[in-house]
N, C-alpha and C positions, 0 to 999 in steps of 0.2 A: 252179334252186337247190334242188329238192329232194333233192338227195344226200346223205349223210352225210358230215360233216366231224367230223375229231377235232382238237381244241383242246387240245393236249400241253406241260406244264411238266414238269422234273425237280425232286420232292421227295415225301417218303414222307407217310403221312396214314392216319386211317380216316373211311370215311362215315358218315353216319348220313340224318335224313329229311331228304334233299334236294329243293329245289323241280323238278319234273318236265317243265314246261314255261314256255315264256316267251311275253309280247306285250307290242311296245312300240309306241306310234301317236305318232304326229306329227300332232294334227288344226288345222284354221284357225281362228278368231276364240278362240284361248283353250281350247279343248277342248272348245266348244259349236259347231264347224262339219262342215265333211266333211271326213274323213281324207285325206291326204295320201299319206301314206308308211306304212305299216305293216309291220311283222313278224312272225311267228309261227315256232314251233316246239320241238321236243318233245327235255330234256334227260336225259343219262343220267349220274350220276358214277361214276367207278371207283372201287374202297373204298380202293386206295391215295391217290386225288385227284393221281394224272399225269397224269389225262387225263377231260376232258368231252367227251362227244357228240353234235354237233347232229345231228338227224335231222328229216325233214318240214317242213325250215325253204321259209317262205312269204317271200316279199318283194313287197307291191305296191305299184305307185306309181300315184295320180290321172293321169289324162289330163291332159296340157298342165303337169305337175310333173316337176319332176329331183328324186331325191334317191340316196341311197345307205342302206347297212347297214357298219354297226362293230360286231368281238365282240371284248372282251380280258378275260383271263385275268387274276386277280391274286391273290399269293400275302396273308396279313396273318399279323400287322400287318403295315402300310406303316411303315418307317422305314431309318435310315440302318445300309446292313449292307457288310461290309468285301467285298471281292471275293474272298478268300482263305477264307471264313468258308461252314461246309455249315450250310446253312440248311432246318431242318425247316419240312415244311408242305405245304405243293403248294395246286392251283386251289381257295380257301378263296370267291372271288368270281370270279364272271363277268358283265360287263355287257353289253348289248345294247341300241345307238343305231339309230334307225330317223329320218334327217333329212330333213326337207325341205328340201332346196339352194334352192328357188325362194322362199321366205319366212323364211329361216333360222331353221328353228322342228325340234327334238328331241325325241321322244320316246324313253323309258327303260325298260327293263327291269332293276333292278339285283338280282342272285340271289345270294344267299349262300348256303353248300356247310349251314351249319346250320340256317337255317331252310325253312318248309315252304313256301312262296311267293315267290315274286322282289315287290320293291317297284317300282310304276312311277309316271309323271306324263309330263310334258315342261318343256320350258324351252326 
């Protein structure tokens, strides 16, 4: 999984200081145990915001844990848009779930195209 993938929406945009990289952990007793499932890696946006680029993304998982990695893309605001209707904006958010399958426990990176750090926890 360390390859670069590009995470591509159609909509125009400009950048500004966007958060650069991501971690999102999934850890046991509440986020005072050992990590489960974690993520990493390193993000880049394009000034039009079609497209973000994961690169150096990490994925590990504990011994004797299942889990997986989800990234999506999202344009905002979130609301009710006609299908017919060109919609300015492009990848305004991108999130990154990092779950542990075996305890059903998520951890989060959520990055917004404006601010300088993604927000994380788990749930």
């Amino acid at each position: 999984m360390g390859t670069a993938a590009a995470l591509t929406l159609a909509a125009a945009g400009a950048a500004s200081a966007a958060p650069s990289v991501f971690v999102a952990k999934a850890v046991h007793s509440g986020g005072a145990g050992a990590t489960a499932v974690s993520a990493t890696g390193s993000l880049d946006w394009s000034t039009s915001l079609k497209t973000v680029t994961l690169a150096n993304v990490k994925l590990f998982v504990k011994g004797g844990e299942c889990g997986h990695l989800l990234i999506a893309g999202y344009q905002n605001p979130i609301g009710t848009v006609s299908q017919t209707a060109e919609v300015a904006g492009g990848i305004q958010e991108l999130e990154v779930f990092a779950v542990d399958d075996s305890h059903d426990v998520t951890g989060y990176a959520d990055c917004y195209q404006v601010s300088s750090v993604c927000l994380t926890g788990q749930f």
